[in-house]
C-alpha positions as CSV (number, residue, x, y, z in Angstrom):
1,X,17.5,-88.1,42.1
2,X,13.9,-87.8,41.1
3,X,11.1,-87.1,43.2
4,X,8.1,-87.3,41.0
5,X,7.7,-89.1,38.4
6,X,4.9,-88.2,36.0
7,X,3.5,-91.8,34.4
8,X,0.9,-91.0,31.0
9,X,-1.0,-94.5,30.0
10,X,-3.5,-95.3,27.4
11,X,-4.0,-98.5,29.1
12,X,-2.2,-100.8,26.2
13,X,0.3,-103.7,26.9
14,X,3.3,-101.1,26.3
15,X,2.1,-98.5,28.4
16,X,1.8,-100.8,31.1
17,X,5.1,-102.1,30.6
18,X,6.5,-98.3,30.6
19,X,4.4,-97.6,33.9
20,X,6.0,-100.7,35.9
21,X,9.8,-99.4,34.4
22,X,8.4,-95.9,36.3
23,X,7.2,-97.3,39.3
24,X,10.3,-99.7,39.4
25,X,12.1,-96.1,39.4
26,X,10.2,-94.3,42.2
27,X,10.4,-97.1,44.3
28,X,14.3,-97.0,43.8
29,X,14.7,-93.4,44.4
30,X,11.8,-93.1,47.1
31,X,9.7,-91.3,44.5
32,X,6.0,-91.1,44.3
33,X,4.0,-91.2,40.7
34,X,1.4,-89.4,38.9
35,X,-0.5,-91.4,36.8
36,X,-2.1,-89.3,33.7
37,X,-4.9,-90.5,31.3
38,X,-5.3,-88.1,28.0
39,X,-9.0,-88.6,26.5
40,X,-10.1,-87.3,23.1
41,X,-13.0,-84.9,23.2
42,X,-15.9,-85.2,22.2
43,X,-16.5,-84.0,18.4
44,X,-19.5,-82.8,16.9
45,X,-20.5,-81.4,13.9
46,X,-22.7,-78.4,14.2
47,X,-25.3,-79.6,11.5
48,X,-25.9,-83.2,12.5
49,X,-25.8,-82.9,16.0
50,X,-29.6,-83.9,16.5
51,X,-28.5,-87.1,14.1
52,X,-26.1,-88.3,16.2
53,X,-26.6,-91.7,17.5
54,X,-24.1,-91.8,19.8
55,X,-25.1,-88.6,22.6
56,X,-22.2,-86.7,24.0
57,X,-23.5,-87.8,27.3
58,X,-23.1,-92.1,26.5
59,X,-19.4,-91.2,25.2
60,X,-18.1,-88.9,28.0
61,X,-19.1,-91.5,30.8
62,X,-18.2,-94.8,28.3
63,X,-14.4,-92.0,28.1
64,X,-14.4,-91.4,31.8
65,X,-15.0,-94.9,32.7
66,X,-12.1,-96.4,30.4
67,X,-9.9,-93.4,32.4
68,X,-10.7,-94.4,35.6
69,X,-9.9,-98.3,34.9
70,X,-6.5,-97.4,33.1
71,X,-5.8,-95.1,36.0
72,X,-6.7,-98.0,38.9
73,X,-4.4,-100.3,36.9
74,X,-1.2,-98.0,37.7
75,X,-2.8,-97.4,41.5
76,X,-2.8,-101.0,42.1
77,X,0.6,-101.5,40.7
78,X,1.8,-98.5,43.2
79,X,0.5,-100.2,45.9
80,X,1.9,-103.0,45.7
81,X,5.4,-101.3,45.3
82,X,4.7,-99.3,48.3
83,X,4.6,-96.2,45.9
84,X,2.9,-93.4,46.3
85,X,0.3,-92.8,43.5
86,X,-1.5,-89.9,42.5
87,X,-3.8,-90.0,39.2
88,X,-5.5,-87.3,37.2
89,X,-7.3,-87.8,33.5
90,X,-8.2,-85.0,31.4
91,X,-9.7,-84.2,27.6
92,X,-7.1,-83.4,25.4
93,X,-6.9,-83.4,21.5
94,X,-2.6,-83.5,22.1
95,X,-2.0,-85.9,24.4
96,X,1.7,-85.0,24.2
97,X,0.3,-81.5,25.4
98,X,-1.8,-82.6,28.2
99,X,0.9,-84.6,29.4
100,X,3.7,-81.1,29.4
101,X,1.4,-79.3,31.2
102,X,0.2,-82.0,34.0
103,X,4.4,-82.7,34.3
104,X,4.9,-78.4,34.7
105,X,1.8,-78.4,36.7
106,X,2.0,-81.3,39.2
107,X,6.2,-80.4,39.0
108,X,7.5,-83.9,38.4
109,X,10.8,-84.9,37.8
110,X,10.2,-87.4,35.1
111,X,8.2,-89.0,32.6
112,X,7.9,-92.4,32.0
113,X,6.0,-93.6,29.1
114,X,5.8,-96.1,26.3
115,X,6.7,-95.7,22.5
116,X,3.9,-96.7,20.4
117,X,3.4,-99.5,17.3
118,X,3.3,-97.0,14.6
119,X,5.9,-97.4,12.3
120,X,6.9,-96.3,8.7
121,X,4.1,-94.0,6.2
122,X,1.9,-93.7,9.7
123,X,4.6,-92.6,11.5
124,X,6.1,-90.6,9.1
125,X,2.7,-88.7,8.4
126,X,1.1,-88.8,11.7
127,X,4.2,-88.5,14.0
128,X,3.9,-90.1,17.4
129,X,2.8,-88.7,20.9
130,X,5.9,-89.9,22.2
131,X,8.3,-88.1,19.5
132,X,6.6,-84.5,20.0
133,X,6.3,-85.0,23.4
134,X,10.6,-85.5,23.5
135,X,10.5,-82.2,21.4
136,X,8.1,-80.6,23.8
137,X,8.9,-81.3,27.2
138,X,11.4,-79.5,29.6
139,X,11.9,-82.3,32.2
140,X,13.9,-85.9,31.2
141,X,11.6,-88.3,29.0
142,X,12.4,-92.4,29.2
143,X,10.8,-93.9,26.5
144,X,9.9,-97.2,27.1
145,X,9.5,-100.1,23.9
């Protein structure tokens, strides 16, 4: 049924949950996984960039590093499903975006991911990855709580 199965993580309890519900699946179907870490970019203000006291340089590497951790988390979890795992991490403002375009791009199948714990004026106001993601995507969504 499906083939590849696109797996986005932000490295929380429910994300991991949703990424062994998706590697459950690929191993069932003889599927391999993507694994997909969305960072948010570095922002500066124009005028106070010399002021900073965090440098652009401390907070990509501290961003990468925390990427590369989440992403070995679902690698090791692959493995020892006897999945296939792939894993890419990018800088995204929209996660929900970044995760569209790595499922169009790497052509998966699937994605697997988990809801989040934002619920009533938060959600309301600040919508959730998951929801425009459902709205934005063109291949089946599970939506893991």
């Amino acid at each position: 049924m499906f083939k590849h199965i696109l797996l986005p993580t932000d490295g929380s309890d429910l994300s991991l949950r949703a990424v062994d519900i998706g590697i459950g699946l690929a191993a069932s179907f003889g599927a391999n996984v993507l694994a997909y870490h969305a960072m948010e970019p570095f922002a500066t203000l124009p005028y106070y960039s010399d002021a900073m006291a965090f440098p652009e340089d401390v907070y990509l590497n501290q961003a990468q590093e925390h990427a590369a951790y989440y992403l070995q988390q679902v690698r090791e979890r692959a493995k020892a499903a006897h999945v296939e795992c792939d894993a890419i991490y990018e800088f995204e403002h929209r996660p929900y975006e970044g995760i569209v375009r790595a499922a169009h791009d790497r052509h998966c199948d699937l994605i697997v991911m988990g809801s989040h714990g934002r619920s009533g004026l938060d959600k309301l106001l600040l919508g959730s990855q998951a929801n425009k993601l459902l709205l934005a995507a063109d291949v089946p969504v599970l939506i893991c709580h």
